[in-house]
N, C-alpha and C positions, 0 to 999 in steps of 0.2 A: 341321088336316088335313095341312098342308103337313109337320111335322114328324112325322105318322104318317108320310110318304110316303117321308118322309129313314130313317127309322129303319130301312122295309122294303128300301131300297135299300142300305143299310149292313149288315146281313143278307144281304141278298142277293150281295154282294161277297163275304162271307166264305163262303156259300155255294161258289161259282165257284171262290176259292182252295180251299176245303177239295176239292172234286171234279177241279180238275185236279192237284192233286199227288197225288191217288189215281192216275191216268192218266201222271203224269211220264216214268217208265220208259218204256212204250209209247208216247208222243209221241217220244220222246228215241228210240226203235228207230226208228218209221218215218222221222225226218228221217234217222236214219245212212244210208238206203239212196237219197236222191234228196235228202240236204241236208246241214247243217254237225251233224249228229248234236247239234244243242243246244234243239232246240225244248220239249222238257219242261220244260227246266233255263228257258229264257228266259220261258215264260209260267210256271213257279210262282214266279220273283224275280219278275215284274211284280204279279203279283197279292198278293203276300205284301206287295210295299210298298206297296201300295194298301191294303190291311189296316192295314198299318202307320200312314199316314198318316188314314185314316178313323176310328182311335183317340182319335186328340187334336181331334176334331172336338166343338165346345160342342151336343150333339145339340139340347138345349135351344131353338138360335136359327140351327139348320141349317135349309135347305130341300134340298129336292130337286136341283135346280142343285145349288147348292153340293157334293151327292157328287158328282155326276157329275163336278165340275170338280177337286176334290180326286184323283179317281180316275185323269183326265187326266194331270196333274200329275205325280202318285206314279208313275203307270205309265211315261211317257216320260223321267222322271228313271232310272227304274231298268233300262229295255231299251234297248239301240241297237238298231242295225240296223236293217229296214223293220218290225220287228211294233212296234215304240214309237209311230210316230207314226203308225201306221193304226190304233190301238187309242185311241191320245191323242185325235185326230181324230174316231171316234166317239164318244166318252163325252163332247167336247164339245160334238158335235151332239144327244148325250142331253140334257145340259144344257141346251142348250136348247127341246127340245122337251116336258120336262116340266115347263116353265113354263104350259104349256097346260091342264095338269089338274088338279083339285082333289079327285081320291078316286082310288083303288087298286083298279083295273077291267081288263077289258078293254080298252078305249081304252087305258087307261095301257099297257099290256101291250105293246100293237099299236104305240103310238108308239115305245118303246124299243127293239123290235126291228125299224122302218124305219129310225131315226138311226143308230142303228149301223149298218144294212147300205150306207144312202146315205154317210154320213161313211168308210168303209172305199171304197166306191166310189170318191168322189169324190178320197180323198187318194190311192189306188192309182193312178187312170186304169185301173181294170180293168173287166171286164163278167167273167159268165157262161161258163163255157168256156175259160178261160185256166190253170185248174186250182190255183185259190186259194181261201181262204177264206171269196170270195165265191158261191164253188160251193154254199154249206151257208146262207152268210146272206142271200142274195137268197131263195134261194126259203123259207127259213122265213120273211123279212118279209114276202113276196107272201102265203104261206098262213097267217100270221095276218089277213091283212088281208081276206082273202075270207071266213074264218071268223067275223070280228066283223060285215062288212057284210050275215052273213044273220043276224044275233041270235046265236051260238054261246055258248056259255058260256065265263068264262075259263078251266076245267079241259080243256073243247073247243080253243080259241085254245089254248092252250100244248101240246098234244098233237100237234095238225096242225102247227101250226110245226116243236116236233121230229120229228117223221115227217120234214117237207120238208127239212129240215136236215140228215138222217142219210140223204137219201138221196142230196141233194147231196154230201154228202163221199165217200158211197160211189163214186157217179159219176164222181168223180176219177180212179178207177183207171183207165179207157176215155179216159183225157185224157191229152195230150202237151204238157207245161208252156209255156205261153208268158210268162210272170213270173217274177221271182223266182229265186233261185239254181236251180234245180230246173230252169230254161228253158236251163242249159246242158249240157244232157243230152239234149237231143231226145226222138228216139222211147225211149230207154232211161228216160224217165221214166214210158213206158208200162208200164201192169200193176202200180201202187204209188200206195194213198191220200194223197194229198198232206196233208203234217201239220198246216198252217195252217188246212183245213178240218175235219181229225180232232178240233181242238182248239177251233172253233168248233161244232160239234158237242155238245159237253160241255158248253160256255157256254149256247147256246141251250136243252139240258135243263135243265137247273140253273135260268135264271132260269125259264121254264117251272113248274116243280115247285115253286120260291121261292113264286112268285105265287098257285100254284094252294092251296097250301096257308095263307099268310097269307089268301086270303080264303072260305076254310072257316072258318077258326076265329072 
């Protein structure tokens, strides 16, 4: 089961890369107007060397962890600046937290998208309202997790999540940066999607839509 588990996660990465270099251009517009105009460019090399590295992986005698931590890896090898190691940071906390499960469910669902959003927390020191990327992934972990604890289905769980997700990012806009390159702009960062959320956003559908459909079939 463990290596079904790897394999959906390994797909699912390539997932993620293939949808945000769809989005690049428009990542890469919103950062020019409240950041270093490079945010498309910097999450499709991250995720491209995560691809990269998730290749040469012995699927055979992977688990679960082990993407995760490959992913860590690839990705902070290939990004500087603050999105390498809050994204490193998560996919380690993924790691560990799908040590916990033994089949590709909701649960499973529900734990990847708290590690990520606690591990993004906890290596930013950010909360809610600072108009970050955590604007889009706290409340999609919250609303998967309220959706699993009344029975939801995972096609449900991965829906509300991105609902919550996309409305967080949108909420951005009504926000005046306090993190992040973007916090030295004050109010002139008001009235503009912060890109770190825009592109957590596409993540959170992506795996979402991953899941929902590896367990239909």
């Amino acid at each position: 089961m463990s290596r079904n588990q790897a394999r959906e996660l390994v797909s699912m990465f390539y997932a993620i890369s293939e949808a945000i270099e769809a989005e690049r251009g428009s990542l890469t517009r919103l950062d020019g107007v409240i950041g270093d105009a490079d945010h498309g460019i910097t999450m499709s090399t991250g995720f491209l060397a995560v691809n990269s590295a998730l290749s040469k992986l012995d699927m055979e005698n992977c688990t679960p962890s082990d993407v995760f931590f490959t992913a860590a890896n690839a990705f902070l090898n290939a990004v500087g600046a603050s999105t390498g190691p809050l994204y490193a940071t998560a996919f380690l906390c993924a790691a560990t937290a799908v040590r916990q499960h033994d089949c590709v469910d909701g649960r499973f669902l529900c734990s990847i998208f708290a590690a990520i959003a606690e591990g993004i927390r906890e290596r930013g020191k950010g909360a809610r309202g600072d108009k970050t990327m955590l604007d889009a992934w706290l409340p999609a972990a919250e609303a998967a997790h309220a959706a699993y604890e009344r029975g939801a289905s995972v096609d449900q769980i991965a829906r509300e999540a991105a609902e919550a997700g996309a409305a967080g990012a949108a909420a951005t806009r009504a926000m005046i940066a306090s993190k992040g390159r973007a916090a030295r702009l004050g109010e002139r960062s008001l009235g503009h999607i912060d890109p770190g959320a825009a592109s957590a956003r596409i993540i959170i559908e992506t795996i979402g839509v991953h899941f929902k459909k590896s367990i239909q079939q």
